[in-house]
C-alpha positions, -999 to 999 in steps of 0.1 A, spaced: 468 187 107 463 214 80 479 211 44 517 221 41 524 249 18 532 236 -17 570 241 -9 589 234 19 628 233 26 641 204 39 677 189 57 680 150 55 705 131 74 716 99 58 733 73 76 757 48 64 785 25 81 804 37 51 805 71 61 824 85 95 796 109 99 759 116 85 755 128 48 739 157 53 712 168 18 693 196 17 672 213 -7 628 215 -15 600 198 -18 575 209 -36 539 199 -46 531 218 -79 498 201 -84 480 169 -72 497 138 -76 529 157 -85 560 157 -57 590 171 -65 624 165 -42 649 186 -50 681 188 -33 703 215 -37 732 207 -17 760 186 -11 752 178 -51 721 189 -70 693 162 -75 658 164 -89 631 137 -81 600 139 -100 571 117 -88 543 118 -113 519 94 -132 532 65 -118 571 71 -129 598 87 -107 623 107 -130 657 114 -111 681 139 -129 710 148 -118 740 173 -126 760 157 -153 738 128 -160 706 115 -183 677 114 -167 667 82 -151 632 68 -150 617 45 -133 579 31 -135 569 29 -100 549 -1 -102 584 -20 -104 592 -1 -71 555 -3 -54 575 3 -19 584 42 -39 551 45 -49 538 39 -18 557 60 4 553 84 -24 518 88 -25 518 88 15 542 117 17 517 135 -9 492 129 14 510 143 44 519 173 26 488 177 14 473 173 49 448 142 39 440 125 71 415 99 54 445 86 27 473 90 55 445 58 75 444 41 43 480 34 43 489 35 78 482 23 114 481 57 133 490 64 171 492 99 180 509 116 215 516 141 231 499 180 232 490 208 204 524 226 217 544 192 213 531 165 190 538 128 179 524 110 149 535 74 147 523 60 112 532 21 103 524 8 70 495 -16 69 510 -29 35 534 -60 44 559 -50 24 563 -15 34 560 -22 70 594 -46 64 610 -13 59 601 4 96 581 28 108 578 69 105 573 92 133 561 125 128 571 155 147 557 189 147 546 217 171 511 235 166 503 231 129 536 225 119 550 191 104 594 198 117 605 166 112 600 131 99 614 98 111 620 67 90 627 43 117 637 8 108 630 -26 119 661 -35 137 663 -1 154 692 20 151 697 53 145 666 67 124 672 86 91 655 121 101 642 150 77 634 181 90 611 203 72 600 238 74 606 255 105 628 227 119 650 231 83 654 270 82 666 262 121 689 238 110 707 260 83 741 261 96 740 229 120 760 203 113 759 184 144 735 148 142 729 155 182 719 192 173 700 184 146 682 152 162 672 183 191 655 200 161 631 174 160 624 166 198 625 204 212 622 206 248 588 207 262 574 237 271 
């Protein structure tokens, strides 16, 4: 897998039994500089998540900034420094942190990562999804099952610009094989 660019767009569908359908966020990430990651989401409201020197710093339209030292949240700062490593395409942290199964062909790939920490791997699992040397879409996948919370990046995002449909977009992330 080769690095992701330092930026990447991204749609996120949220799931909640509060909701009658999926919240749909999209915006950025971006990686300005090792050990920096930067969420920011653009849209339904506008949200920035810093992750940097051990504190996340979420602001927010409207709001004061909110900080929060990530070794009270070591399940953040994990996944975190794990989504760094992705981005940045580091293989060797990414087996650190995770037990890795991989499937599938060059055209069509699958990337299952479960946490070896304990605690993180009470939260699920993540699959990852790409075609060639693209990463299109993660999967957080939790323990019970259920429908998985999916972010599509890159490709799979700038395909998913005016899709609104969870079927459609779940499609983004498992295109047909070729």
């Amino acid at each position: 897998m080769r690095p992701a660019p330092s930026r990447t767009p991204f749609v996120e569908l949220r799931h909640s039994r509060l909701l009658k359908t999926p919240l749909r966020l999209s915006g950025e990430y971006r990686r300005p500089a090792a050990g920096t990651l930067v969420r920011e989401v653009h849209s339904p409201y506008r949200e920035t998540t810093t992750l940097e020197g051990g504190e996340a710093v979420i602001e927010r339209e409207g709001r004061a900034p909110r900080r929060v030292q990530l070794d009270r949240a070591p399940e953040l700062a994990g996944l975190g420094g794990s989504f760094e490593a992705l981005l940045a395409g580091d293989g060797r942290a990414l087996e650190r942190e995770f037990e890795l199964r991989a499937e599938g062909s060059q055209a069509r790939w699958t990337l299952h990562l479960v946490p070896k920490d304990p605690a993180l791997r009470e939260l699920g699992r993540i699959a990852l999804q790409g075609r060639g040397s693209e990463l299109r879409c993660i999967e957080a996948i939790a323990p019970g099952g259920g429908e998985p919370q999916r972010t599509l990046l890159a490709g799979a995002a700038v395909d998913a610009h005016d899709v609104d449909d969870a079927r459609a977009l779940a499609a983004l992330c498992h295109p047909p094989r070729r």
